[in-house]
KEZA-250297 format. One line per 5 residues: number of its first residue (from 1); for each residue x negated, y, z negated of N, C-alpha, C. Coordinates in steps of 0.1 Angstrom, whole numbers, padded with zeros to 4 digits, always signed. Layout:
NUM> X Y Z X Y Z X Y Z; ...
REM end
This chain:
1> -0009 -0012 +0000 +0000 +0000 +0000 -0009 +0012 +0000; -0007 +0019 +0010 -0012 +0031 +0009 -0011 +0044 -0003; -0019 +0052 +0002 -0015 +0067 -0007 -0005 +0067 -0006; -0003 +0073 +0005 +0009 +0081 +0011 +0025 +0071 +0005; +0020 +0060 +0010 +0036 +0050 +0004 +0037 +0050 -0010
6> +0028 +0048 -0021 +0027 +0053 -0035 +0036 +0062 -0040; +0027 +0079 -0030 +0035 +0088 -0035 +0053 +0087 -0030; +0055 +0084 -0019 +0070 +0079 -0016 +0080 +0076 -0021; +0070 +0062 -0029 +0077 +0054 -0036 +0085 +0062 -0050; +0069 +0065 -0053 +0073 +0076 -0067 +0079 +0082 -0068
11> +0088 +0094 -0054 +0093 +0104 -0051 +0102 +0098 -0050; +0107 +0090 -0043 +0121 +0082 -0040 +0125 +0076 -0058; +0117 +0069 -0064 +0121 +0063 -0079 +0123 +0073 -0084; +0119 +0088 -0085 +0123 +0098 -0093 +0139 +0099 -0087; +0141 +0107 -0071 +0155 +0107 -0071 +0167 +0091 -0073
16> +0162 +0082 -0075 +0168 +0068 -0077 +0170 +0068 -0092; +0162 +0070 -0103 +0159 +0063 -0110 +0159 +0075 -0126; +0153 +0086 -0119 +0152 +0095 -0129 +0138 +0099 -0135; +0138 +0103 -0148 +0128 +0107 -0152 +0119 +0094 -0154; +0125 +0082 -0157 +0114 +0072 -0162 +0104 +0070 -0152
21> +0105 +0073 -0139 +0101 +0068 -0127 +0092 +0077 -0128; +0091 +0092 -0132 +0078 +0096 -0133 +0073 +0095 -0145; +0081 +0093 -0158 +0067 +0089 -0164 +0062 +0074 -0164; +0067 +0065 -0152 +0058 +0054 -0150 +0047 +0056 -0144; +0048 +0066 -0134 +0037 +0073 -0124 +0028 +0080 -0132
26> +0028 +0089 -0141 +0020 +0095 -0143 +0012 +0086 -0153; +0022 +0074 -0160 +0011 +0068 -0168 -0002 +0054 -0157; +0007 +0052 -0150 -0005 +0049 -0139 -0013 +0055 -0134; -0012 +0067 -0132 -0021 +0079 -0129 -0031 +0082 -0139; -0026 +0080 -0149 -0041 +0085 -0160 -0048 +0071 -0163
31> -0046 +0057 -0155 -0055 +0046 -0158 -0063 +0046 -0145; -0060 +0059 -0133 -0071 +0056 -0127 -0065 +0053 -0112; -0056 +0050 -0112 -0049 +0043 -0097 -0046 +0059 -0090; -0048 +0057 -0081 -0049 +0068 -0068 -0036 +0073 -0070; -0026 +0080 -0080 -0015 +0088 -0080 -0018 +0098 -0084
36> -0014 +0108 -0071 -0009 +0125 -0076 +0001 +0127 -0083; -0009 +0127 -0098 +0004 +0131 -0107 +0006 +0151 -0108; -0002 +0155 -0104 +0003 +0168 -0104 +0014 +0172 -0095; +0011 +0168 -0082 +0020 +0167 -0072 +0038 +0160 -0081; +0036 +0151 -0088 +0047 +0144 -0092 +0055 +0156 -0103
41> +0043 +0162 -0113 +0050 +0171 -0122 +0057 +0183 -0116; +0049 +0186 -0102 +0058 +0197 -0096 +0074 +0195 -0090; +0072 +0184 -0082 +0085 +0179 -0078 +0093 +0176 -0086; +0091 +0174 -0098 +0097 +0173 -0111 +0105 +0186 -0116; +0098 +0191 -0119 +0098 +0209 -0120 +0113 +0211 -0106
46> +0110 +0210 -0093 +0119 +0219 -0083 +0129 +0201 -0086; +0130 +0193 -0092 +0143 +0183 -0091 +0152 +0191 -0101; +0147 +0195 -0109 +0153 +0202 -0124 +0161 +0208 -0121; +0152 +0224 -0114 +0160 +0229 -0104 +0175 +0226 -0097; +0174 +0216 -0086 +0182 +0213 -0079 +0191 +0205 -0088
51> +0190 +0201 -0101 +0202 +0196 -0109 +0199 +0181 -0108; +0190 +0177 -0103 +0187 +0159 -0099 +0183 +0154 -0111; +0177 +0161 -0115 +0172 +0151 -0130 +0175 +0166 -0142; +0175 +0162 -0155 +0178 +0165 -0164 +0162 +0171 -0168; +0158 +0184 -0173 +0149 +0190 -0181 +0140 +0185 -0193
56> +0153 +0180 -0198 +0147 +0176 -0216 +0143 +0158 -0213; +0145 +0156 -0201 +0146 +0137 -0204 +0130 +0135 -0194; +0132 +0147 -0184 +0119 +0148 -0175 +0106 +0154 -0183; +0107 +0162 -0192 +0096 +0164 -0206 +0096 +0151 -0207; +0103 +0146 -0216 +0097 +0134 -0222 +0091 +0124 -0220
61> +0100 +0117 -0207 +0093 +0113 -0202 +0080 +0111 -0200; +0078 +0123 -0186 +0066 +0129 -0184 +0053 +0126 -0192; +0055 +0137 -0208 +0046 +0133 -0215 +0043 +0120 -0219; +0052 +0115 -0224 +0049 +0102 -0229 +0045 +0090 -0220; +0045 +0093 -0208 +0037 +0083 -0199 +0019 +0089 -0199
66> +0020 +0100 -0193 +0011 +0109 -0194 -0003 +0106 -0209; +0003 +0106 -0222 -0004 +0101 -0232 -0008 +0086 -0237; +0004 +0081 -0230 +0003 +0066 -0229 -0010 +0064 -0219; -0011 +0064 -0211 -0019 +0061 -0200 -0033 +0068 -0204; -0038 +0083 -0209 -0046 +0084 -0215 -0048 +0072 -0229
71> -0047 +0072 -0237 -0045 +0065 -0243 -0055 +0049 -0242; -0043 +0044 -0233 -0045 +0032 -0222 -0064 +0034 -0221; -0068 +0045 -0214 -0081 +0048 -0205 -0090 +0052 -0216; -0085 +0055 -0227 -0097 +0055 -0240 -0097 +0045 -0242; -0089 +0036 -0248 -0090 +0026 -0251 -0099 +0014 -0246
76> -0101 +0013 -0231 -0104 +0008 -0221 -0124 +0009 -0224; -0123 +0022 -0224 -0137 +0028 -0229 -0144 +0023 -0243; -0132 +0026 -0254 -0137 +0017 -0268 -0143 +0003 -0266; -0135 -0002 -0258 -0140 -0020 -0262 -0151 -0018 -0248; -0155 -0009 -0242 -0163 -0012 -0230 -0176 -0007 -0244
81> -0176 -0003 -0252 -0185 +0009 -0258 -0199 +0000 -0264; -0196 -0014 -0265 -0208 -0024 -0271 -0220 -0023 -0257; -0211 -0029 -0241 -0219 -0028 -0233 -0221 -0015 -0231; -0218 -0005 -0228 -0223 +0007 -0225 -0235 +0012 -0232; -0231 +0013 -0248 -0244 +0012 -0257 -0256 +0002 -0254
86> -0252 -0011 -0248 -0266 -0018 -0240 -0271 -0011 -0232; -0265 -0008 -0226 -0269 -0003 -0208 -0274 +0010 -0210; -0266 +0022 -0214 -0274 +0032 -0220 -0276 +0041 -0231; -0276 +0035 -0241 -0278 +0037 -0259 -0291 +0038 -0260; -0301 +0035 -0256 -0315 +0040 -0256 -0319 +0052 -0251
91> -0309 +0054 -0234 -0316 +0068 -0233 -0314 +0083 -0241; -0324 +0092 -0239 -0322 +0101 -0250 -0313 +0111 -0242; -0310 +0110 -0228 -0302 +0117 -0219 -0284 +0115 -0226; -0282 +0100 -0227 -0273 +0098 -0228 -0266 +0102 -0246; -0275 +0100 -0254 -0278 +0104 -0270 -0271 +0122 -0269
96> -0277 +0123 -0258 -0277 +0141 -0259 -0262 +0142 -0253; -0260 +0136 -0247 -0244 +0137 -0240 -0234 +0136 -0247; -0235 +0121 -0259 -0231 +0120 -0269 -0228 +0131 -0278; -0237 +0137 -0283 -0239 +0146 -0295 -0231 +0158 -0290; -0237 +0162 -0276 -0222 +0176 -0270 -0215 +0169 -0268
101> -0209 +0161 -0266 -0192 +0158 -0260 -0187 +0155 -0283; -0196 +0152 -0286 -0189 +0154 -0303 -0188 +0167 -0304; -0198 +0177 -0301 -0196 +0189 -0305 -0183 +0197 -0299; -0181 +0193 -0283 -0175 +0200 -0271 -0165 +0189 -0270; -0165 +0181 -0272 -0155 +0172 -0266 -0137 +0176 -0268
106> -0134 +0180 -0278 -0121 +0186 -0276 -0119 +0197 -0268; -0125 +0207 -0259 -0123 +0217 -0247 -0125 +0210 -0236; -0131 +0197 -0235 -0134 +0188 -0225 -0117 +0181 -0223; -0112 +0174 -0233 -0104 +0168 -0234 -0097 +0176 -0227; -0093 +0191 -0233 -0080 +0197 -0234 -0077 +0202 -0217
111> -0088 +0207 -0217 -0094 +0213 -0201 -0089 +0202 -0187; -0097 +0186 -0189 -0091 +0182 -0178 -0080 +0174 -0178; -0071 +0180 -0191 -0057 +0172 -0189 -0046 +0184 -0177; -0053 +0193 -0171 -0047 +0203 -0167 -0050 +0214 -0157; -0063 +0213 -0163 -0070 +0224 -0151 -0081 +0219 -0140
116> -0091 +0210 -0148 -0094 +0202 -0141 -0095 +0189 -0139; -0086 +0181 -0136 -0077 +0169 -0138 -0083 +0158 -0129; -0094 +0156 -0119 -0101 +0148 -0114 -0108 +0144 -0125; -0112 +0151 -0138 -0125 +0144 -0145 -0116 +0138 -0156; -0101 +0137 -0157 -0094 +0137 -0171 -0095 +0122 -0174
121> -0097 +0112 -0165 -0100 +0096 -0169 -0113 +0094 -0172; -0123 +0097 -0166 -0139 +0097 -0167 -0138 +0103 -0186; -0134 +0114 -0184 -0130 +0124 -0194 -0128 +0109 -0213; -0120 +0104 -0207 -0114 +0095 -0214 -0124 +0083 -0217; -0126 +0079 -0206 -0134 +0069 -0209 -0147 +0069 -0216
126> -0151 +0080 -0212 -0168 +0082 -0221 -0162 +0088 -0236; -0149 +0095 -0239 -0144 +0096 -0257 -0141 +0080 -0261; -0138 +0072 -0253 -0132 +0061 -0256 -0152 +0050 -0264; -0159 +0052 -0251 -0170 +0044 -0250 -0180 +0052 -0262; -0177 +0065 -0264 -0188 +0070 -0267 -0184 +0077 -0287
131> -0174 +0069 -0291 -0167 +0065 -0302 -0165 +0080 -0310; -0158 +0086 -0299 -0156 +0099 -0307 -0136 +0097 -0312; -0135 +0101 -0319 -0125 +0097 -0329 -0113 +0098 -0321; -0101 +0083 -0318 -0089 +0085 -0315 -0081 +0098 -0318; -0080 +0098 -0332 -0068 +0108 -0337 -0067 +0126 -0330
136> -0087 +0126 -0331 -0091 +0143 -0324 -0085 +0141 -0311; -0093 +0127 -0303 -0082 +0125 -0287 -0073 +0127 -0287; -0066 +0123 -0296 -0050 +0123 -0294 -0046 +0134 -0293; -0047 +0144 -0305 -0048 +0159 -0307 -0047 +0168 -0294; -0058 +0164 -0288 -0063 +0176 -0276 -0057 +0170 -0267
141> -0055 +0157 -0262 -0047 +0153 -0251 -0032 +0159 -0252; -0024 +0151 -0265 -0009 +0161 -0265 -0011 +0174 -0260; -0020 +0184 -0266 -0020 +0194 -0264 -0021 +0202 -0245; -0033 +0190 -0245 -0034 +0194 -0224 -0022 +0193 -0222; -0018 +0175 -0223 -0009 +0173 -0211 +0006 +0184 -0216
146> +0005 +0186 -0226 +0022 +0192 -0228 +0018 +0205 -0216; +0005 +0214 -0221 +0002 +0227 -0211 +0004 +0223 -0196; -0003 +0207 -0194 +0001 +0207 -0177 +0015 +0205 -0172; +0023 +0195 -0184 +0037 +0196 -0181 +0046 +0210 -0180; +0043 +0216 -0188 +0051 +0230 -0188 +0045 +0240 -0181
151> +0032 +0236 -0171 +0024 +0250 -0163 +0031 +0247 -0150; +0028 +0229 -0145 +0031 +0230 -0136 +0046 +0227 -0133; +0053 +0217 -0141 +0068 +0217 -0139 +0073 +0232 -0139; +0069 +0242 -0146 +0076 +0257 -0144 +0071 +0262 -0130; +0058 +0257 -0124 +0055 +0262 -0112 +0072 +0259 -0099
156> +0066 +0240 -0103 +0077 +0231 -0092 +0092 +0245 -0098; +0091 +0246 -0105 +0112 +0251 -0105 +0109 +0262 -0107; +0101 +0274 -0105 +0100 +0284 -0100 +0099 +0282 -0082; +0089 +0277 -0079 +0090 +0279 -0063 +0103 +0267 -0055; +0107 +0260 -0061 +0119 +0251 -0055 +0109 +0243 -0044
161> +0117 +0247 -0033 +0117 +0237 -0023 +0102 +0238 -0018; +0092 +0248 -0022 +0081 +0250 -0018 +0068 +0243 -0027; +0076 +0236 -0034 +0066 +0227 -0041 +0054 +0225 -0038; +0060 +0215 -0026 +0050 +0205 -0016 +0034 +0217 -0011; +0038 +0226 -0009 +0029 +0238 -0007 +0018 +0242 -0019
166> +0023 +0245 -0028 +0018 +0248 -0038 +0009 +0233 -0049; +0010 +0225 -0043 +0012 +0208 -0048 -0003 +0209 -0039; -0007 +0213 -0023 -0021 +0218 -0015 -0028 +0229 -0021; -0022 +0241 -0025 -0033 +0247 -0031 -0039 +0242 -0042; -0030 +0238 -0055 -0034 +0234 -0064 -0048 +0225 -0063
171> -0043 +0214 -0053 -0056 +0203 -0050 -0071 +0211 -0045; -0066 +0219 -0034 -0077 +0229 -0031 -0084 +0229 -0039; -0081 +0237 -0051 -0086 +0246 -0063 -0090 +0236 -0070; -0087 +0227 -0074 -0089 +0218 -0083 -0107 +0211 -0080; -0107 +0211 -0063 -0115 +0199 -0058 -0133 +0210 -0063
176> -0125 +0222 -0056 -0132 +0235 -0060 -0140 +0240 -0070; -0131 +0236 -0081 -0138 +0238 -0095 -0144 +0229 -0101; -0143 +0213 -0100 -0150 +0205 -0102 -0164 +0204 -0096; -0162 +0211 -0084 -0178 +0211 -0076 -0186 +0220 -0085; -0179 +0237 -0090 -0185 +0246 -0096 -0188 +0240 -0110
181> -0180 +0231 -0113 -0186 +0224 -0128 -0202 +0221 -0129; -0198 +0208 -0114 -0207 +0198 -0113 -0222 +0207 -0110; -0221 +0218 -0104 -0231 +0228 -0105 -0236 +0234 -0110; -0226 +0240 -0123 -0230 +0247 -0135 -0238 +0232 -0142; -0231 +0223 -0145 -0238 +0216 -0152 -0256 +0211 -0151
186> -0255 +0212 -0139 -0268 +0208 -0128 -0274 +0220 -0134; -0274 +0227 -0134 -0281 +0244 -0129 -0284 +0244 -0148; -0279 +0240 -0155 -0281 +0242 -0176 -0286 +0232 -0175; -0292 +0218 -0175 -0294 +0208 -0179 -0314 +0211 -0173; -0309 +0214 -0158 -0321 +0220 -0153 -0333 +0228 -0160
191> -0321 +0238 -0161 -0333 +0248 -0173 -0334 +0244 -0185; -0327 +0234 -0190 -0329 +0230 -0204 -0336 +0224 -0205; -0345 +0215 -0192 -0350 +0207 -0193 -0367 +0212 -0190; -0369 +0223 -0185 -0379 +0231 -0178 -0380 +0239 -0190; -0374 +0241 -0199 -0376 +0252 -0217 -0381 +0238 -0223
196> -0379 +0228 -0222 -0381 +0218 -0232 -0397 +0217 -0225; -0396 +0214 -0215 -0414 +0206 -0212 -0420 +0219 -0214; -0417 +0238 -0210 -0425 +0244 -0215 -0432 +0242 -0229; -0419 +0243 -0240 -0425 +0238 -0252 -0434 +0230 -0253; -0435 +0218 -0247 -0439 +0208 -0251 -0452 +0212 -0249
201> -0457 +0219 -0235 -0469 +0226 -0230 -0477 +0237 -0242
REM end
């Protein structure tokens, strides 16, 4: 089955089925499987709108697939967390990754349940592997995903039938800012590493 038939399907189980249909989607979506769940939250948002699904049942939903599925993807990371600590618990690269994602890890968390949403399972998986505390996870995920449910569902039923449109920019932007991450990160780690060997000189 393709992308494209996925999202169909999803789109069609929403108008068939209701809210549960997206939050079956989006909790598949946060384990990793190729669903546009932002795309899903918007058309969610302009269904509201058009009177097809109900507001308060499409929240719930929503979130609670959405946390379920994070969830799911930490978890997945905990019990990976013995081999991972084999594979790379010695390096001091990865010690150091550790120690900021304890320090940072809740802006991390909160950030790509929402804004930038390609890294929100990776995101998961290394809090899951890298044994930073369920409960704080929990915390800062409710907290994203409610902000992505209520940013972009108000987008979808503000613009209505123009969803689908705004569903392309969004992705645009998204793919955009993950590169400028992936850059900034490159570009500090760089110099951090070029101040360290000065010292050492």
């Amino acid at each position: 089955m393709t992308d494209f038939d996925l999202t169909e399907f999803f789109l069609t189980g929403m108008l068939t089925y209701g809210p549960p249909a997206l939050g079956l989607a989006l909790l598949i979506g946060a384990l990793g499987l190729p669903v546009p769940g932002t795309l899903f939250v918007l058309a969610a948002g302009a269904f509201v709108r058009q009177g097809v699904i109900d507001l308060t049942t499409a929240s719930g939903f929503g979130l609670l697939g959405a946390i379920l599925g994070d969830s799911a993807s930490y978890t997945i990371g905990f019990f990976a967390k013995s081999w991972v600590q084999r594979r790379f618990g010695q390096s001091s690269a990865w010690q150091k990754a550790q120690d900021t994602f304890e320090r940072r890890g809740g802006i991390a968390i909160y950030l790509t349940r929402f804004l930038i949403t390609p890294l929100a399972v990776p995101t998961n998986l290394i809090a899951g592997s890298g044994g930073y505390p369920f409960w704080r996870f929990l915390t800062y995920d409710v907290a994203g995903e409610f902000t992505w449910i209520l940013l972009y569902g108000g987008l979808g039923y503000a613009f209505g039938s123009q969803w689908e449109a705004i569903n392309q920019f969004i992705s645009d932007f998204s793919g955009l800012l993950v590169g400028v991450v992936a850059l900034g990160a490159g570009i500090y780690f760089l110099v951090r590493r070029r101040r360290q060997n000065q010292l050492v000189r």
